[in-house]
MDAnalysis code that builds the backbone (N, CA, C; Angstrom):
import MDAnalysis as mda
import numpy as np

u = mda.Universe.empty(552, n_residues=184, atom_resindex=np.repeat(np.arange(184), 3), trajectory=True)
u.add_TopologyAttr("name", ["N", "CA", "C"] * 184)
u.add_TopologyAttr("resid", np.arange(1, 185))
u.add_TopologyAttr("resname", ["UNK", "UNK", "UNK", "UNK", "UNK", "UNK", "UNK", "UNK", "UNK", "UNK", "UNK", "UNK", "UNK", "UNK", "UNK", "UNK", "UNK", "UNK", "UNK", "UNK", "UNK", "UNK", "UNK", "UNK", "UNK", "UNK", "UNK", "UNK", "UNK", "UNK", "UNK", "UNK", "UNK", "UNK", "UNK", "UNK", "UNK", "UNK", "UNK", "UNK", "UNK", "UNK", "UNK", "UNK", "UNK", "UNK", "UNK", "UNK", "UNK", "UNK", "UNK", "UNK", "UNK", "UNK", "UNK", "UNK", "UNK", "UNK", "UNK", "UNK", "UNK", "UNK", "UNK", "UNK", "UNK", "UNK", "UNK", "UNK", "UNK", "UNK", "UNK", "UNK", "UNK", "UNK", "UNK", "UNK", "UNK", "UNK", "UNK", "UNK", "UNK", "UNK", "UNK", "UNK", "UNK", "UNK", "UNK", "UNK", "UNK", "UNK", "UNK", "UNK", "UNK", "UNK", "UNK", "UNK", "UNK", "UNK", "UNK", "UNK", "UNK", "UNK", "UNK", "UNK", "UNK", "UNK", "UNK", "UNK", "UNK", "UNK", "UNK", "UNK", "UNK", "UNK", "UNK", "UNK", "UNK", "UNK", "UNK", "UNK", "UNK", "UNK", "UNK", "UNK", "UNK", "UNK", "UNK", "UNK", "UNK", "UNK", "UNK", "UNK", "UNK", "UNK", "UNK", "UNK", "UNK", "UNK", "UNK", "UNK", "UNK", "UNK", "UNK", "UNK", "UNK", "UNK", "UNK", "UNK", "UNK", "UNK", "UNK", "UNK", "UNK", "UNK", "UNK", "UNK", "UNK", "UNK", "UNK", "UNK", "UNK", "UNK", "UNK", "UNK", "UNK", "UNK", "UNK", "UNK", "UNK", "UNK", "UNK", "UNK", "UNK", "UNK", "UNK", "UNK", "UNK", "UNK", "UNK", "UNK", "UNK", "UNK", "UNK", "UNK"])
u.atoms.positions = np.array([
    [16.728, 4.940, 11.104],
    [16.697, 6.386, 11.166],
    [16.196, 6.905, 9.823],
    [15.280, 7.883, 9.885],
    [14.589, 8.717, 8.873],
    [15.484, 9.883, 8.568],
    [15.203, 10.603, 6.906],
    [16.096, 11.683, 7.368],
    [14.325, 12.388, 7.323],
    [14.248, 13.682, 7.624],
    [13.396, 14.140, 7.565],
    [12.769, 15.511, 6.860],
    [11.619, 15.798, 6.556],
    [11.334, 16.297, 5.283],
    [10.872, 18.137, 5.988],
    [11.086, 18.966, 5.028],
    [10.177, 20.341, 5.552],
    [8.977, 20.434, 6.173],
    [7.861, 19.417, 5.510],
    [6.778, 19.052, 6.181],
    [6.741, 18.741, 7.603],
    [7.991, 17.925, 7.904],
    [7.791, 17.181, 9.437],
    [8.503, 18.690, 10.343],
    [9.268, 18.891, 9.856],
    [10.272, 20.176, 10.743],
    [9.205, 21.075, 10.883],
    [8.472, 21.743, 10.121],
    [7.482, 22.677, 9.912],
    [6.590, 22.241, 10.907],
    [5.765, 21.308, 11.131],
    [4.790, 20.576, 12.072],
    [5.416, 20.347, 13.117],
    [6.102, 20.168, 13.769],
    [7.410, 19.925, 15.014],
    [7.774, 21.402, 15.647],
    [7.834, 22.651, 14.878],
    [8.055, 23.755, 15.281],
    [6.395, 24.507, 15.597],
    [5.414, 23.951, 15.091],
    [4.337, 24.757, 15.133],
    [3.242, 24.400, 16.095],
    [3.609, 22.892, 16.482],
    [3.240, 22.046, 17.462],
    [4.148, 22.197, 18.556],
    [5.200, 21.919, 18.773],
    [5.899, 21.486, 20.028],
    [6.781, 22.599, 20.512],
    [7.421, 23.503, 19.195],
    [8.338, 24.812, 19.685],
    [9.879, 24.085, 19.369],
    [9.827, 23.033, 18.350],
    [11.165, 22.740, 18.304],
    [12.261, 23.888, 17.993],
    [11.768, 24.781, 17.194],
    [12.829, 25.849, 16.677],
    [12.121, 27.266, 17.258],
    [12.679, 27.974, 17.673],
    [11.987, 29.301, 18.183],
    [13.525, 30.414, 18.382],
    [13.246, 31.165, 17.151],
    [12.148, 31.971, 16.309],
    [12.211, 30.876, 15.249],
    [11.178, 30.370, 15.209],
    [10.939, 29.545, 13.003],
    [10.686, 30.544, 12.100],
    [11.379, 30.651, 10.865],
    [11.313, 30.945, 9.589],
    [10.868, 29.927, 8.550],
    [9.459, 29.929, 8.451],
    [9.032, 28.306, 7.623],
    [9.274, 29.029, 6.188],
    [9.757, 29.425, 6.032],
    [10.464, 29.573, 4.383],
    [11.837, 30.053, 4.466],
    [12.759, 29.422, 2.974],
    [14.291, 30.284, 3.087],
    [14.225, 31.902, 3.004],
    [14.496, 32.433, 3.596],
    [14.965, 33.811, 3.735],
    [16.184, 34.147, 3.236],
    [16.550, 35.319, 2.206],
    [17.917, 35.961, 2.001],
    [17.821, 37.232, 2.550],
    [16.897, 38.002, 1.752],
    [16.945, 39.681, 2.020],
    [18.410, 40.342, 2.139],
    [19.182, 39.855, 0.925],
    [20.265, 40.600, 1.064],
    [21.595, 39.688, 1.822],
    [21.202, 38.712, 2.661],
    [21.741, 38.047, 3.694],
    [22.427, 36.758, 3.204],
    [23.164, 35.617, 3.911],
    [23.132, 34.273, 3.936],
    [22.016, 33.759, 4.165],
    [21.352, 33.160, 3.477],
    [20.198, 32.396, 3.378],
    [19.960, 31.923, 5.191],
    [18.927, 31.776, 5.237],
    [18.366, 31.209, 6.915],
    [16.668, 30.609, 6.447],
    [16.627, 29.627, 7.899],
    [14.945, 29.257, 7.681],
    [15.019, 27.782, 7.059],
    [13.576, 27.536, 6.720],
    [13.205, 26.192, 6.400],
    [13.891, 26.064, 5.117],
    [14.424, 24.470, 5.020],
    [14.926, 24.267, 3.641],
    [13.837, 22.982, 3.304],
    [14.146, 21.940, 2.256],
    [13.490, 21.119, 1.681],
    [13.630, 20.053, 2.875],
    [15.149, 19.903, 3.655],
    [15.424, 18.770, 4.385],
    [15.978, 19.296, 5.532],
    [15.776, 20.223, 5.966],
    [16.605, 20.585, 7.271],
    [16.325, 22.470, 7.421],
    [17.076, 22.944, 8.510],
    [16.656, 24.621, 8.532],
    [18.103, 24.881, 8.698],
    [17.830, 26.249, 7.990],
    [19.644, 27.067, 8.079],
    [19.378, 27.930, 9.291],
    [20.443, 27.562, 9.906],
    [20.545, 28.563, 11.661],
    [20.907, 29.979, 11.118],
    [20.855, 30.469, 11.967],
    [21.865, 31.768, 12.081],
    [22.553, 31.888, 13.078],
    [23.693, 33.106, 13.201],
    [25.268, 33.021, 13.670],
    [24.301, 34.260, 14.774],
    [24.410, 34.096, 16.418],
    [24.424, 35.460, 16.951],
    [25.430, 36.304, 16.892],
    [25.145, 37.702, 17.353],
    [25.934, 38.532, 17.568],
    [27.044, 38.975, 18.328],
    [27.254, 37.772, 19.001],
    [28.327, 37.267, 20.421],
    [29.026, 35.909, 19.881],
    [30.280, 36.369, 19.881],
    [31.662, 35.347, 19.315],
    [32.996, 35.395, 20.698],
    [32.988, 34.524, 20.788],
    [34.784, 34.333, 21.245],
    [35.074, 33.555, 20.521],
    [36.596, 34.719, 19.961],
    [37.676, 34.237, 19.363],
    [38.874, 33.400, 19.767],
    [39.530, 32.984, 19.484],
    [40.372, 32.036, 20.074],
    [41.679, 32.569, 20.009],
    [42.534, 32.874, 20.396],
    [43.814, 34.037, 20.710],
    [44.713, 33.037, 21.592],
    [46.021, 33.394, 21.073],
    [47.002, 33.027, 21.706],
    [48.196, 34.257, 22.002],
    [47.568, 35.345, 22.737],
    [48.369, 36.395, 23.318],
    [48.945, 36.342, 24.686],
    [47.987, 35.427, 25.208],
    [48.244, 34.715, 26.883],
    [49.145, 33.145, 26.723],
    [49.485, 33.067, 25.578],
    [49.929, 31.846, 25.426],
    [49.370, 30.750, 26.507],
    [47.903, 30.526, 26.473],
    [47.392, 29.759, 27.607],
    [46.748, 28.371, 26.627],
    [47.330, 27.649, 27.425],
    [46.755, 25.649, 26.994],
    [45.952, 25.867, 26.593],
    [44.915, 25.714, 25.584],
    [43.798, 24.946, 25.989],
    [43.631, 23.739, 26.131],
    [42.932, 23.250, 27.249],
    [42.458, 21.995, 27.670],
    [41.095, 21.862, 28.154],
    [39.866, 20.670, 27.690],
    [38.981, 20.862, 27.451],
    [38.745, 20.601, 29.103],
    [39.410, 19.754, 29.877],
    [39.201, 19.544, 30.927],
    [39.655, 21.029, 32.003],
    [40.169, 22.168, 31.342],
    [40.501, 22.797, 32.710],
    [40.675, 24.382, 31.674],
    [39.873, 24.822, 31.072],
    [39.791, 25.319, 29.923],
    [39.689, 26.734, 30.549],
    [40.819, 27.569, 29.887],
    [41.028, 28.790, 30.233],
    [40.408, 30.287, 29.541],
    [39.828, 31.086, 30.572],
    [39.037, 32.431, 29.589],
    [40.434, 32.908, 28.883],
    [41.620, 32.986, 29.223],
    [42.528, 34.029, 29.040],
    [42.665, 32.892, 26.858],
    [41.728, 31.877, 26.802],
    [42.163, 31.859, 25.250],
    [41.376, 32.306, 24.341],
    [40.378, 33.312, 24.826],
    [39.773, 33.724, 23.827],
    [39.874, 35.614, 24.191],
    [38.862, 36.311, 23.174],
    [38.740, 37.634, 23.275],
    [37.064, 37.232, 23.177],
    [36.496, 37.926, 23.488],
    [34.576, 38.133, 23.504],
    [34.491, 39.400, 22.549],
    [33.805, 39.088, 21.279],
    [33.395, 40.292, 20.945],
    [31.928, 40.564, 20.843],
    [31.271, 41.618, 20.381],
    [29.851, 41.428, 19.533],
    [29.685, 42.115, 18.628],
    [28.756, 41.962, 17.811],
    [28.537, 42.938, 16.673],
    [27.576, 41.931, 15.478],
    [27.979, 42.822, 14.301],
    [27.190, 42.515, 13.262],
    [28.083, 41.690, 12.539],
    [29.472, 41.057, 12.750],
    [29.827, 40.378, 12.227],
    [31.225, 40.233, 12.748],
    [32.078, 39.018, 12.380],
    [33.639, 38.383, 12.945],
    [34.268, 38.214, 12.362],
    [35.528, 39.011, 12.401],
    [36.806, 38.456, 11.573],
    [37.776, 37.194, 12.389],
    [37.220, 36.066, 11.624],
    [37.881, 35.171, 12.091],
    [39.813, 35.225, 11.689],
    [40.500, 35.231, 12.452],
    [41.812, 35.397, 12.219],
    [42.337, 33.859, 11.283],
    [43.350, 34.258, 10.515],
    [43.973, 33.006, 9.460],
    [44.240, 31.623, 10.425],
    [43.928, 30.767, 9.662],
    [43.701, 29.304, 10.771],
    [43.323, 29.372, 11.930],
    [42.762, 30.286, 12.320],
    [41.978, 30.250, 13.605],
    [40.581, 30.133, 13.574],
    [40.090, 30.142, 14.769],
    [38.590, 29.394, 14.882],
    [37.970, 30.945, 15.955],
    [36.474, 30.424, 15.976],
    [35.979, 31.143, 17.043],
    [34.578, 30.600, 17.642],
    [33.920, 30.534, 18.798],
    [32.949, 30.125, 19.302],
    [31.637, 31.125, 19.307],
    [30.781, 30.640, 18.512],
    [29.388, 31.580, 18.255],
    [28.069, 30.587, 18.855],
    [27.057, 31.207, 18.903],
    [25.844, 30.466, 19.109],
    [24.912, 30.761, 17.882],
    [23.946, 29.904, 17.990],
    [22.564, 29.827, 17.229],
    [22.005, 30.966, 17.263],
    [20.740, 32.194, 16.539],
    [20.121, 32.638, 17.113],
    [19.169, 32.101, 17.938],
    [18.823, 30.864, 16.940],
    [17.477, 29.834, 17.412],
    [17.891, 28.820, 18.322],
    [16.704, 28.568, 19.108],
    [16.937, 28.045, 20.318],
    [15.974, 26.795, 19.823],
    [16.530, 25.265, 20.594],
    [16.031, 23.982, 20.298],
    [15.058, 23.330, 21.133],
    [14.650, 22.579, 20.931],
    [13.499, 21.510, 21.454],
    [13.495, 20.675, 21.212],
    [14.615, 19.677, 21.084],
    [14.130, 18.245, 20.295],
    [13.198, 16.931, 21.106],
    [12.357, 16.653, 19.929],
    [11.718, 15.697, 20.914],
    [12.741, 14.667, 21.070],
    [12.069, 13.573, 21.726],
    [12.620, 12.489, 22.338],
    [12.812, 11.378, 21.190],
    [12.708, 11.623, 20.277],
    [12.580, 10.086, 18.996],
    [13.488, 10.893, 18.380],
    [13.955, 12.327, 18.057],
    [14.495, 12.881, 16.723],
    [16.084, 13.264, 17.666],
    [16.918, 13.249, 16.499],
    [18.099, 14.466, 16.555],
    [18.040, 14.884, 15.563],
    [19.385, 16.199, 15.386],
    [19.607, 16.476, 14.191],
    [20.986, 17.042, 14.335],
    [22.004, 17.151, 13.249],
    [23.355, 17.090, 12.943],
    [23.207, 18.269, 12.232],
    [24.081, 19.026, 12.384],
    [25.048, 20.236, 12.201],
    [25.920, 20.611, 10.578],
    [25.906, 20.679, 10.088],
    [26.758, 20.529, 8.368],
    [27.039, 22.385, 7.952],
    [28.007, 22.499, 7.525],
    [28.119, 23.809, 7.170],
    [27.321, 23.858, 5.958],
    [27.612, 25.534, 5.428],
    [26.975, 25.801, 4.608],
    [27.998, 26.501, 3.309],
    [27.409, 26.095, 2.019],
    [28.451, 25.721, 0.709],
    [29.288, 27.198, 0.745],
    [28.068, 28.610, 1.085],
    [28.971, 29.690, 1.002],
    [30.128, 29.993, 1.826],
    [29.568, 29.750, 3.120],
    [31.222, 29.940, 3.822],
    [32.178, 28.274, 3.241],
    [32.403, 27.845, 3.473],
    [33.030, 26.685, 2.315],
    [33.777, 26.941, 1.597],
    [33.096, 27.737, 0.453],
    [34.056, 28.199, -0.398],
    [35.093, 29.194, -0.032],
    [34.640, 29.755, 1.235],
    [35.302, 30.932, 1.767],
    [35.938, 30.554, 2.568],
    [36.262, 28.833, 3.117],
    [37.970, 28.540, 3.862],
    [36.681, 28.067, 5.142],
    [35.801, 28.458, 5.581],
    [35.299, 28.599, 7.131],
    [34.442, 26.830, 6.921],
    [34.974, 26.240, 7.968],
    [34.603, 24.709, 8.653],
    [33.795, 25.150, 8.960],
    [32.345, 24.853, 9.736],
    [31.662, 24.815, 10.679],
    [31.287, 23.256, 11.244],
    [32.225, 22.997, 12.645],
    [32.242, 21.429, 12.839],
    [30.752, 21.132, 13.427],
    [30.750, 19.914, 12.765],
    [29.619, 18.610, 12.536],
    [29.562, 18.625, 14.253],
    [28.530, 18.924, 14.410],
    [27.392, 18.891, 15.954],
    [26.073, 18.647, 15.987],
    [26.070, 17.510, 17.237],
    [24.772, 17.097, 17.232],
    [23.716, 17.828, 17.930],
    [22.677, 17.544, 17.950],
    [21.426, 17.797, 18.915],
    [20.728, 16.949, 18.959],
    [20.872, 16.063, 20.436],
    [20.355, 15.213, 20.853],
    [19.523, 15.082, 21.320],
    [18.316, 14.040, 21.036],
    [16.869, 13.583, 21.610],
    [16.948, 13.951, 22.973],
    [15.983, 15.053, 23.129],
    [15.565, 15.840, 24.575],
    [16.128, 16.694, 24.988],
    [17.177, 17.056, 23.877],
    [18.112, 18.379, 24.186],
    [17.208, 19.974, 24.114],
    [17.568, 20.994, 24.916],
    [17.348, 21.710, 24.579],
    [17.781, 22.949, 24.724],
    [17.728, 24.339, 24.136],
    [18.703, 25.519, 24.145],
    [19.315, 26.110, 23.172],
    [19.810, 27.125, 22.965],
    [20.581, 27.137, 22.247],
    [21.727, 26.198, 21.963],
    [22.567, 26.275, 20.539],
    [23.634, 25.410, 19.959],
    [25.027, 26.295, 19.765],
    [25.469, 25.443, 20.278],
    [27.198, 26.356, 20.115],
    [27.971, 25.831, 19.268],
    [28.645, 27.002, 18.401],
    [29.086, 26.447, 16.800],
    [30.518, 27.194, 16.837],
    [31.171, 25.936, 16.376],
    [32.498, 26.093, 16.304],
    [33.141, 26.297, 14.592],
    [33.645, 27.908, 14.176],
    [33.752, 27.981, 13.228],
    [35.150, 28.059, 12.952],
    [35.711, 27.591, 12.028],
    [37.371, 27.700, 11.902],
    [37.725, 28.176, 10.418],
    [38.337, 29.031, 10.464],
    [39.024, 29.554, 9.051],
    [40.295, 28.661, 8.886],
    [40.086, 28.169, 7.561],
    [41.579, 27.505, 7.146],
    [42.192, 27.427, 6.436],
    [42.547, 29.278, 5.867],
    [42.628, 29.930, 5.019],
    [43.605, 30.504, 5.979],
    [44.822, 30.945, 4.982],
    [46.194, 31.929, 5.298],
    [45.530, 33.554, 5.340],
    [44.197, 33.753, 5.303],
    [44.059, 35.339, 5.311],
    [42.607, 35.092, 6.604],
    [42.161, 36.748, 6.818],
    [41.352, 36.824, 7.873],
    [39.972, 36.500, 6.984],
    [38.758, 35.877, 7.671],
    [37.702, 35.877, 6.711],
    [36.437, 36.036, 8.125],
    [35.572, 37.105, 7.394],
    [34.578, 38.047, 7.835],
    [33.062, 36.872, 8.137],
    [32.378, 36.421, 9.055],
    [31.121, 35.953, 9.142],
    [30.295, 36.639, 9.542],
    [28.912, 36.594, 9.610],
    [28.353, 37.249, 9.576],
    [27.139, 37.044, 10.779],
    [26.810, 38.245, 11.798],
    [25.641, 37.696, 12.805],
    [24.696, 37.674, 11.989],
    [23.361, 37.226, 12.703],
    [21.976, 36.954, 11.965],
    [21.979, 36.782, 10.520],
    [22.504, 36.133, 9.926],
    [22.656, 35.698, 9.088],
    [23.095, 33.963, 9.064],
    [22.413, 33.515, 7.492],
    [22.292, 31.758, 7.954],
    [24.564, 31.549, 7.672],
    [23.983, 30.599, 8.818],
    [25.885, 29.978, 9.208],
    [25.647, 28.239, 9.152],
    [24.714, 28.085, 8.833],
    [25.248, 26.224, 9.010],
    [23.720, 25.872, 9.250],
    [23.441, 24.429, 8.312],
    [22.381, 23.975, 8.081],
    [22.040, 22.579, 9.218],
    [20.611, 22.479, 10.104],
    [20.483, 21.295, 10.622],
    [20.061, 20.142, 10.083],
    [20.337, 19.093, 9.796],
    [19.472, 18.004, 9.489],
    [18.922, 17.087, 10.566],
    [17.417, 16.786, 10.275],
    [16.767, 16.000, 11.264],
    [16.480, 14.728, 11.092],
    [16.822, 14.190, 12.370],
    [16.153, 12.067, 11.669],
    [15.111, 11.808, 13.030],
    [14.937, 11.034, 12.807],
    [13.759, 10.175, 13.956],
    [13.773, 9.106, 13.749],
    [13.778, 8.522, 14.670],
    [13.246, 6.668, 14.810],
    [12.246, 6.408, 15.431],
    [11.468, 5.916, 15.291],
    [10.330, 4.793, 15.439],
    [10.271, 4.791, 17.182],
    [11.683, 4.356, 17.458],
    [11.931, 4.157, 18.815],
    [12.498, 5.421, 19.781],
    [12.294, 5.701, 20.408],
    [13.501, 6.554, 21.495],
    [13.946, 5.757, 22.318],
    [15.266, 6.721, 22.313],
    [16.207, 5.462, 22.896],
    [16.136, 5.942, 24.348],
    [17.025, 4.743, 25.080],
    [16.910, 4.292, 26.512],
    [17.329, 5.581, 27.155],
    [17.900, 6.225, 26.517],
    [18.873, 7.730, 27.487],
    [18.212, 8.755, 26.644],
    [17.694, 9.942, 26.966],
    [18.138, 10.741, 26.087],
    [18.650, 12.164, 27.080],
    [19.284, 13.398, 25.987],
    [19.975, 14.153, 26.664],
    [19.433, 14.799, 28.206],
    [18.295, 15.219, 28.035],
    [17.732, 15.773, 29.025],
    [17.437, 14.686, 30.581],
    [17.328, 13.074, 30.387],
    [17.269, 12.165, 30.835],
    [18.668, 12.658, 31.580],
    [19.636, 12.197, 31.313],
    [21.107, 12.081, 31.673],
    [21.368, 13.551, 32.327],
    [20.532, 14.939, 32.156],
    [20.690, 15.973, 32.691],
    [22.489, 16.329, 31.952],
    [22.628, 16.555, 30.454],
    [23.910, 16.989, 29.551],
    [24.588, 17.957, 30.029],
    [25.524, 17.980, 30.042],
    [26.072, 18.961, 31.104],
    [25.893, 20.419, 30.230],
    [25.889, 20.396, 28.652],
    [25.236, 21.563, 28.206],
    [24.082, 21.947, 27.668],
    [23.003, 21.425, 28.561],
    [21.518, 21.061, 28.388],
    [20.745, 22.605, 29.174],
    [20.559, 23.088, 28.295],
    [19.932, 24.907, 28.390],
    [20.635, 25.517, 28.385],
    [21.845, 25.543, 27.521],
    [22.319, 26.484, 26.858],
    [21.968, 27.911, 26.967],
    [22.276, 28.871, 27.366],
    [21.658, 30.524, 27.435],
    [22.612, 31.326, 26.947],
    [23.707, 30.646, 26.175],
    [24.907, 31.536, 26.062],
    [25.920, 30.704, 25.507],
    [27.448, 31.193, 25.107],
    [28.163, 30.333, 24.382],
    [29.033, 29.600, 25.822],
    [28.579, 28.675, 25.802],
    [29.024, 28.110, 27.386],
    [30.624, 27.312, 26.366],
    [31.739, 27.488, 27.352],
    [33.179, 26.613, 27.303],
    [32.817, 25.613, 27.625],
    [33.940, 24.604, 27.489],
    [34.433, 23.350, 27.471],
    [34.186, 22.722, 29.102],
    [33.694, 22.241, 29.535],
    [33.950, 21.825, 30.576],
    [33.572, 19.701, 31.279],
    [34.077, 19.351, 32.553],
    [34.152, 18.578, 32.453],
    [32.511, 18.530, 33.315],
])
C-alpha cells in the first residue's frame, strides 16, 4: 500500500470525479481549513446533524437501532452536548476507484477542543457521501461547525485490487444520500 500524494488526489478528482465538489487548494476564508492538502483532502461537516439524546431512554443497538435516540437538527453549526456524540455527513461526495481507499483521521483543531472524529474507511468502489461520527469528550458543550473542514482523508492504492470491492459486494451503505443509521 502507497500512501498517496496531492498530485495523485488532484488527477483522480479531475479525471474520474473522485471528490465532487474538489477544492485543489487548502481553503480557510475565515473557516476550518477544507480542500487539498500535501497528503490527503480536509472534508467538510454538512449542515444536517443527529444528535444522540437520551430523553427516550431508548437502547441503542446497531442491529435494531432506534430514531427516538437522536434529535435532527440543521444549521450553520452543532452543539455537541458534554460526552456526547452526534452523526453528520461529508459535504463531498466519493468515488473511489477500485485499487485505492482512504481512512478518515480528525483534525488537530477540533482535538484540541475535546471532539474525536472516529477513524472511517472508504472502500475501493465505494461511493457517496461519508458519515462522520463526532464525539465530545469534554465535561462542557462544544460548538462544530457546517461547511467548514471537520476531518482529513488519507489515500493509499495498491498495485492490485482486491478480489471484493465495496460496490462488488453491493455495501449496505453504498450511495449514501444522507446520514443513513446503523443497520443490519
Amino acid at each position: 500500500m502507497t500512501l498517496m500524494t496531492d498530485s495523485w488526489i488532484k488527477q483522480q478528482c479531475e479525471e474520474n470525479n473522485m471528490i465532487t465538489p474538489f477544492v485543489d487548494k487548502q481553503k480557510t476564508d475565515g473557516k476550518l481549513s477544507y480542500g487539498l492538502s500535501s497528503y490527503g483532502y480536509d472534508v467538510r461537516l454538512a449542515p444536517e446533524f443527529k444528535i444522540f439524546t437520551n430523553v427516550h431512554n431508548a437502547v441503542v443497538d446497531p442491529k435494531s437501532f432506534s430514531v427516538d435516540s437522536f434529535d435532527d437538527k440543521t444549521g450553520d453549526y452543532c452543539i455537541i452536548p458534554p460526552n456526547g456524540f452526534m452523526l453528520g455527513r461529508t459535504v463531498e461526495s466519493f468515488n473511489m476507484p477500485e485499487n485505492a481507499f482512504a481512512i478518515c483521521i480528525g483534525k488537530s483543531t477540533y482535538a484540541r477542543c475535546g471532539i474525536i472524529v472516529n477513524t472511517t474507511p472508504i472502500e475501493p468502489g465505494s461511493s457517496g457521501y461519508v458519515v462522520l461520527e463526532l464525539s465530545n469528550t469534554t465535561p462542557l458543550p462544544v460548538k462544530v461547525y457546517a461547511n467548514e473542514g471537520v476531518s482529513q482523508f488519507l489515500f493509499f492504492t495498491s498495485e492490485q485490487k482486491p478480489m471484493t470491492t465495496y460496490s462488488s459486494k453491493a455495501g449496505k451503505y453504498l450511495n449514501q444520500r444522507e446520514i443513513v443509521l446503523p443497520h443490519l
